[in-house]
C-alpha positions as CSV (number, residue, x, y, z in Angstrom):
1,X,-85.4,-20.4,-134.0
2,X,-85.7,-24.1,-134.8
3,X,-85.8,-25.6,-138.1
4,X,-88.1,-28.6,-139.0
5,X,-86.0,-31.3,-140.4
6,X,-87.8,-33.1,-143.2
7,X,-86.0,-36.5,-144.2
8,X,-87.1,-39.5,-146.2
9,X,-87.5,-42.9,-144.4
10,X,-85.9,-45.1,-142.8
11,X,-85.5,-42.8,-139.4
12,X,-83.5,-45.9,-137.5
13,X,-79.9,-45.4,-136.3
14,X,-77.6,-47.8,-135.4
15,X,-73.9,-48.6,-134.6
16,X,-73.8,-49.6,-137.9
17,X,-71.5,-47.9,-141.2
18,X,-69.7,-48.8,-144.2
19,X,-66.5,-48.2,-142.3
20,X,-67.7,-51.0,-139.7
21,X,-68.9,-53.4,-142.0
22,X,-65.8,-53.1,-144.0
23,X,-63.5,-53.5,-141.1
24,X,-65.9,-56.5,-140.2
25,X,-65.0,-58.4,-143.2
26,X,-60.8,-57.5,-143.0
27,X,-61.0,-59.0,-139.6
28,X,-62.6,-62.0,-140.8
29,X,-60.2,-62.3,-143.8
30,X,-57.4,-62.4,-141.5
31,X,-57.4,-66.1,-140.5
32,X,-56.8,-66.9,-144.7
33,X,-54.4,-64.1,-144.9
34,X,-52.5,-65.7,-142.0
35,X,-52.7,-69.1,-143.5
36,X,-51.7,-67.7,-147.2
37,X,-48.4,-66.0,-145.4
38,X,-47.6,-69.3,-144.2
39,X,-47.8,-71.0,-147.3
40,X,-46.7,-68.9,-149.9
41,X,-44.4,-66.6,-147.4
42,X,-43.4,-63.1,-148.5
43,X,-44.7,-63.3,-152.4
44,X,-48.1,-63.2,-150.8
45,X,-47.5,-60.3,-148.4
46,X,-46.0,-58.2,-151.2
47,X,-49.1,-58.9,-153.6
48,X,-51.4,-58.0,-151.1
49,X,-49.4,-54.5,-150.2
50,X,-49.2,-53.7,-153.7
51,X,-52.8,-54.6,-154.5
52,X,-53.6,-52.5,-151.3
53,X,-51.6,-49.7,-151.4
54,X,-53.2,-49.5,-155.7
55,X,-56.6,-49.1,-154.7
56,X,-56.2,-46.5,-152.4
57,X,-54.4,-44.4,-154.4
58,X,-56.1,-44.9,-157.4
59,X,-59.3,-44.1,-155.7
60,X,-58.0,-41.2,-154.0
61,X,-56.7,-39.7,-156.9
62,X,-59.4,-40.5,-159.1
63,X,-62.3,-38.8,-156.7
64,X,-59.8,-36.2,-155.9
65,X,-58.6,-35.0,-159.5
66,X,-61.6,-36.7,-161.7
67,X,-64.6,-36.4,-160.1
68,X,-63.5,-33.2,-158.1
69,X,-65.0,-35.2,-154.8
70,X,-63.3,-35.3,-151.3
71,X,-61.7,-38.9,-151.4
72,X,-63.7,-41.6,-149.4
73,X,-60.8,-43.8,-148.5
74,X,-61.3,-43.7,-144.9
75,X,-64.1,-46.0,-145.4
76,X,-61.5,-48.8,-145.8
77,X,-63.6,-49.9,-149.1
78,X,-60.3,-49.4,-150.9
79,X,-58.6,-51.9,-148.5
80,X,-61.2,-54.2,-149.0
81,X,-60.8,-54.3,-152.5
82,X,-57.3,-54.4,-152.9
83,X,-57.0,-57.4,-150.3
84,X,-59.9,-59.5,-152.3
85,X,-58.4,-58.7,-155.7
86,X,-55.1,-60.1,-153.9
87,X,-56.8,-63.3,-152.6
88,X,-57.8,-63.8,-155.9
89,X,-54.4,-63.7,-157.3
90,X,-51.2,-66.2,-157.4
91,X,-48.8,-65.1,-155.2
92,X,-46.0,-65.0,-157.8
93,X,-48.0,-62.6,-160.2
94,X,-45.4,-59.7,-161.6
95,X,-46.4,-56.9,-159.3
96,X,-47.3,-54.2,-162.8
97,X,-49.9,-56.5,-163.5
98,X,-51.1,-56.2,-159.8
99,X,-51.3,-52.7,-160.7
100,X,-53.6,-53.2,-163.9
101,X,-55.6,-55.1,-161.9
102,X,-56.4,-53.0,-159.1
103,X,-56.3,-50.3,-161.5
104,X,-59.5,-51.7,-163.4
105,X,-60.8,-53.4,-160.1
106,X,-61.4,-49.0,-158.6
107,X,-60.9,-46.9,-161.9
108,X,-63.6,-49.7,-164.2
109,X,-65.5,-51.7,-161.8
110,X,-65.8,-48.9,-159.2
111,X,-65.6,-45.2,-159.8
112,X,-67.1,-45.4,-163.5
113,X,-70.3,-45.5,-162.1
114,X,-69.7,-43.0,-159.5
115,X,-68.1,-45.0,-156.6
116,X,-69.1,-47.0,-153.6
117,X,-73.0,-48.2,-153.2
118,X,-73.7,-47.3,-156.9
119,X,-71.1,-50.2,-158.9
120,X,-73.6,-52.9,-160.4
121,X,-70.7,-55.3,-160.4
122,X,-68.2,-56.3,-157.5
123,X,-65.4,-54.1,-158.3
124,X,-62.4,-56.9,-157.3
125,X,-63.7,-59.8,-159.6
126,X,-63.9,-56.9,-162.3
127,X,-60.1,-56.6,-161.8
128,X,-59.5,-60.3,-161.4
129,X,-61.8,-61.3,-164.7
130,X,-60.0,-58.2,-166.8
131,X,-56.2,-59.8,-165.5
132,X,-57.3,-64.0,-166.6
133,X,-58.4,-62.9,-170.0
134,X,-55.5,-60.8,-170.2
135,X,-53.0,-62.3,-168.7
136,X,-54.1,-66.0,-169.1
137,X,-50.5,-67.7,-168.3
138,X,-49.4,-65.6,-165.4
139,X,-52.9,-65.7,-164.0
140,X,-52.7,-69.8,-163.8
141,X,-49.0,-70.4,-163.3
142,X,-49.1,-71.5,-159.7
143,X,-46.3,-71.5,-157.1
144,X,-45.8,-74.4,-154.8
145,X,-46.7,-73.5,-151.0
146,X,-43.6,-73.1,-149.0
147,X,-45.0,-74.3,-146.2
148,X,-46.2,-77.0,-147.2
149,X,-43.9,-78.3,-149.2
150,X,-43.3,-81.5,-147.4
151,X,-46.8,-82.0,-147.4
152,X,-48.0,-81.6,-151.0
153,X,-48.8,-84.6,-152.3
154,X,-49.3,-83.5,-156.5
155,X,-47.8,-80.4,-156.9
156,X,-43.9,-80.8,-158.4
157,X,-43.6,-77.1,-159.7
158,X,-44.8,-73.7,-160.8
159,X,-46.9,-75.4,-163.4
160,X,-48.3,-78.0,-161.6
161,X,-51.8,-79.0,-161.5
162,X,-54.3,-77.6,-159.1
163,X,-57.2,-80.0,-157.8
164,X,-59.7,-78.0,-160.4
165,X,-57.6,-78.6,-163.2
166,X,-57.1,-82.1,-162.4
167,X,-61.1,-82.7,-162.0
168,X,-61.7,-81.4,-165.6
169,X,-59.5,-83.6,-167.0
170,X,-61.2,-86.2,-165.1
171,X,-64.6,-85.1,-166.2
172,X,-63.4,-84.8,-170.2
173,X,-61.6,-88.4,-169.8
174,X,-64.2,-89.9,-168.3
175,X,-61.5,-91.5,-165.8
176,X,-62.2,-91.7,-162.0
177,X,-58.8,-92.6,-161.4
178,X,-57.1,-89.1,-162.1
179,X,-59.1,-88.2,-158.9
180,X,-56.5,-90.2,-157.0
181,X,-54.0,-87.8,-158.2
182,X,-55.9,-85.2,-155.6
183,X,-55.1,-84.1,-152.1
184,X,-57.2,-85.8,-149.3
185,X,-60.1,-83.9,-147.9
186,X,-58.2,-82.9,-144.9
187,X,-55.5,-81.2,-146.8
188,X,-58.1,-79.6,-149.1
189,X,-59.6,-78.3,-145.8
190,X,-56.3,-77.5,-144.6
191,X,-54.7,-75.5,-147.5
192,X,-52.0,-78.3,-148.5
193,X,-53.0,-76.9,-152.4
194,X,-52.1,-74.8,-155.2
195,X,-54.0,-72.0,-156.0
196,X,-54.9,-68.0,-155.5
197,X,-53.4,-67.5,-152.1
198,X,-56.7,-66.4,-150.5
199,X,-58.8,-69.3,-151.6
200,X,-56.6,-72.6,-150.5
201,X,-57.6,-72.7,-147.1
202,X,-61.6,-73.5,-146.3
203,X,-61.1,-74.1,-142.7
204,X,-59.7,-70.4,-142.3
205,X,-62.3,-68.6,-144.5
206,X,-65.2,-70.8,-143.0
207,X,-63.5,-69.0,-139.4
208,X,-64.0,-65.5,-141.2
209,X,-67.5,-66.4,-142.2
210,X,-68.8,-67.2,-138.7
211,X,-67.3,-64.1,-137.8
212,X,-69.6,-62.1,-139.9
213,X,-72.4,-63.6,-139.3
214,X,-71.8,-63.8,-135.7
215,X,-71.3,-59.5,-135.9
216,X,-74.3,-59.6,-138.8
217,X,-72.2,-58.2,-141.3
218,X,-74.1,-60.8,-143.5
219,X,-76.6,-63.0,-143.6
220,X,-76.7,-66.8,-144.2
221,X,-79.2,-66.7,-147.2
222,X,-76.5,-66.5,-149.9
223,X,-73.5,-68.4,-149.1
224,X,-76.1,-71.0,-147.8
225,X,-78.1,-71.2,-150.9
226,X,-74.7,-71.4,-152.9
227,X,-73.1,-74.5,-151.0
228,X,-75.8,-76.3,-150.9
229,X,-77.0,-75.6,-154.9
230,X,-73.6,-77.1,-155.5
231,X,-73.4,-79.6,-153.5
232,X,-77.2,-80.7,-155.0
233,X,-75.6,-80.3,-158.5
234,X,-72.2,-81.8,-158.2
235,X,-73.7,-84.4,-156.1
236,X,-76.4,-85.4,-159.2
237,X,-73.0,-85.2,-161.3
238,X,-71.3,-87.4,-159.3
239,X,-73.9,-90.2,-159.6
240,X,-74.3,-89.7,-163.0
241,X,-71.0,-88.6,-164.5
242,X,-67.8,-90.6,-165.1
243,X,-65.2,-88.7,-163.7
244,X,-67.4,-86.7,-162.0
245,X,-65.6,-85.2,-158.4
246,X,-67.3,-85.5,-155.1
247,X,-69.4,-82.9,-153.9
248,X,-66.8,-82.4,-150.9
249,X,-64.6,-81.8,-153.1
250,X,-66.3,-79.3,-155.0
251,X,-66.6,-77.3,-151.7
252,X,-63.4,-77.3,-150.8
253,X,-61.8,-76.4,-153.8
254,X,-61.2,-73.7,-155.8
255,X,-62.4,-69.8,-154.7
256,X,-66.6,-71.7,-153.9
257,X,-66.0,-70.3,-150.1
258,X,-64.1,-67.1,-150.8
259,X,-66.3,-66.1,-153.2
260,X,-69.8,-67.5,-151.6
261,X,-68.8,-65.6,-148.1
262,X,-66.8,-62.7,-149.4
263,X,-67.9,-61.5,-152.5
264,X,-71.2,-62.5,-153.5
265,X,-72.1,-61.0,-150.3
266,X,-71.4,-57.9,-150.8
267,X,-74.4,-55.2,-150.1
268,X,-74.4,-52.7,-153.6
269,X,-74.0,-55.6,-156.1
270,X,-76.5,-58.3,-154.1
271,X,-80.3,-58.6,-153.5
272,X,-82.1,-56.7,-151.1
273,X,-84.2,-59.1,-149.7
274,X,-83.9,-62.9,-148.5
275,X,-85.8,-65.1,-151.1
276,X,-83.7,-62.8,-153.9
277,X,-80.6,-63.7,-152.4
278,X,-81.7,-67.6,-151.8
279,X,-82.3,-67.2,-156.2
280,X,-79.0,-65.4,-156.5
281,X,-77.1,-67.8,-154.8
282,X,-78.6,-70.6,-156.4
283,X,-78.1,-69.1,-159.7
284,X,-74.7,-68.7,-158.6
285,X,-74.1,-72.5,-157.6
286,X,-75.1,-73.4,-160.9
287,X,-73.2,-71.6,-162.9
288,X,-70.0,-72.9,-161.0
289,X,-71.0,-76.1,-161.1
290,X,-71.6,-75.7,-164.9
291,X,-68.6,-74.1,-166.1
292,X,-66.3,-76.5,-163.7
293,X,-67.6,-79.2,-165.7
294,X,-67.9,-77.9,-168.9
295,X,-66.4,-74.6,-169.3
296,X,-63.2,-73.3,-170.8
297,X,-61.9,-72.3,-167.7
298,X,-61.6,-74.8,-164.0
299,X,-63.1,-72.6,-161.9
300,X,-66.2,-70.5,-162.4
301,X,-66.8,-68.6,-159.3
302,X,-65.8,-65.2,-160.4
303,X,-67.5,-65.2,-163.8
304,X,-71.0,-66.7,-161.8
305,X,-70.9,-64.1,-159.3
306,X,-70.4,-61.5,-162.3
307,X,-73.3,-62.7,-163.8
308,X,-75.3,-62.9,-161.1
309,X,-74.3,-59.5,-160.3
310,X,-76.2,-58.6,-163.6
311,X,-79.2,-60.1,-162.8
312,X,-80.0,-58.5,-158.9
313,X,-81.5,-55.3,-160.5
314,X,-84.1,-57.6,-161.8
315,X,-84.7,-59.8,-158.6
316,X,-84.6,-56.6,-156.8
317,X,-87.6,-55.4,-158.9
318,X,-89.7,-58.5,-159.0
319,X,-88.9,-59.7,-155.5
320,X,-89.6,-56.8,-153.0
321,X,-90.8,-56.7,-149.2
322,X,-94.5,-55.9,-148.0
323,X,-94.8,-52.2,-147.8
324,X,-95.3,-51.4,-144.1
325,X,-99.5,-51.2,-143.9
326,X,-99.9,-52.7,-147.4
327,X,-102.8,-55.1,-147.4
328,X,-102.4,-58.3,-149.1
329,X,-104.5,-58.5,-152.2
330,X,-107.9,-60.5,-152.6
């Protein structure tokens, strides 16, 4: 006898699953990965395996022996997390504090709220925000690139200054000239910089992000609308700062791409539709833009996107799509 199947809308299918999508975006990490190997050699590759290899198992044995659920690990969510908590990392971090991280980034920022497509906040910058408070000095004691090393024009040791630092100092002197002390544009680009392994390179991550959009694993309304706010922003700063850094260089510094491609972007803790995620990502740029001037810390992207994150529930609820057959009203 056959059954009537009653199911909610949508009734589309498509090539489309979390699996894919999350396999999409660890393909298109791989040109930064390849580029952090180079430059930091095996101190990366281990922080990444660890970070990895954490989130799995944490996850696995948290669904399996807390929540009593079969483990959803083959989704590769896991992987994804651990490899963006590691991009977000230095590449000599002590490894147990890789584990704290990853451990918050699935056990806090994930499964707490029952697991993947119910977290209100990215689960990796959870991790990475819980290890800079905590671990302030190991979290900004920078390595030199290895293979770069011929090539780095400001960077004389473990404690030297990445181009963020070096732009707030220029901002609270009020001195132009420390600007000089930064890397050309080209080796900005390039990756010839200190910094979380996944974030020195733009020219690789920009790679990654036309690889997603390309696939339409994401859309160009948020890491559009972030660029350009702080490129706007910096820009206004620049003219009427002393001190102020060059848009340019505001782009291609810091984690701006990783995070404006990688992580804002991602589906649970972002808008549903476009003009929410053009707000987000503006709201986003600013605060960057704001706390890399002003803020305690030089970089800002992973507390912006946090907030932000905080916010979508209420852009989601104020900013929906026309009901199919709803008529406009008088």
């Amino acid at each position: 006898m056959n059954q009537l199947i009653v199911s909610p809308a949508p009734h589309v299918h498509s090539k489309d699953s979390v699996r894919r999508n999350m396999l999409n975006v660890l393909i298109a990490l791989l040109p930064a990965f390849c580029v952090s190997l180079f430059a930091f050699g095996w101190g990366a590759l281990i922080v990444s395996a660890t970070s990895v290899a954490a989130c799995v198992l944490f996850e696995w044995l948290i669904a399996k022996f807390i929540m009593k659920e079969e483990p959803t690990i083959g989704d590769c969510s896991a992987i994804l997390t651990g490899l963006l908590l590691a991009f977000n990392l230095p590449s000599n971090l002590p490894l147990w504090i890789v584990i704290i991280g990853a451990f918050v980034a699935i056990a806090v920022g994930k499964m707490t709220f029952g697991g993947l497509g119910q977290n209100p906040f990215n689960p990796a910058l959870v991790g990475r925000v819980f290890l800079l408070i905590s671990f302030p000095v190991q979290m900004t004691t920078w390595p030199r690139p290895l293979g770069f090393h011929s090539a780095m024009p400001f960077v004389d040791a473990e404690t030297g200054a990445t181009p963020l630092a070096i732009m707030k100092q220029a901002v609270k002197a009020g001195d132009a000239s420390l600007l000089n002390q930064l890397p050309d544009l080209w080796h900005m680009a390039a990756g010839y910089l200190g910094g979380s392994f996944g974030e020195i390179s733009a020219i690789a991550l920009l790679i990654g992000g036309i690889w997603l959009l390309c696939t339409k694993t994401i859309t160009w309304h948020i890491p559009v609308s972030i660029l350009c706010t702080v490129a706007a922003f910096s820009g206004i700063l620049y003219l009427a700062l002393p001190g102020a850094a060059s848009p340019l260089q505001h782009l291609l510094t810091g984690g701006l791409l990783l995070g404006a491609i990688y992580m804002a972007t991602d589906y649970v803790t972002s808008p549903m539709t476009g003009w929410g995620q053009i707000i987000y990502g503006i709201g986003i740029g600013i605060i960057v833009v704001v706390i890399r001037t002003w803020g305690a810390y030089p970089e800002g992207m992973s507390f912006a996107i946090l907030i932000m994150n905080a916010v979508t529930p209420l852009l989601n609820m104020y900013i929906r799509p026309k009901r199919f057959g709803e008529k406009k009203k008088a």
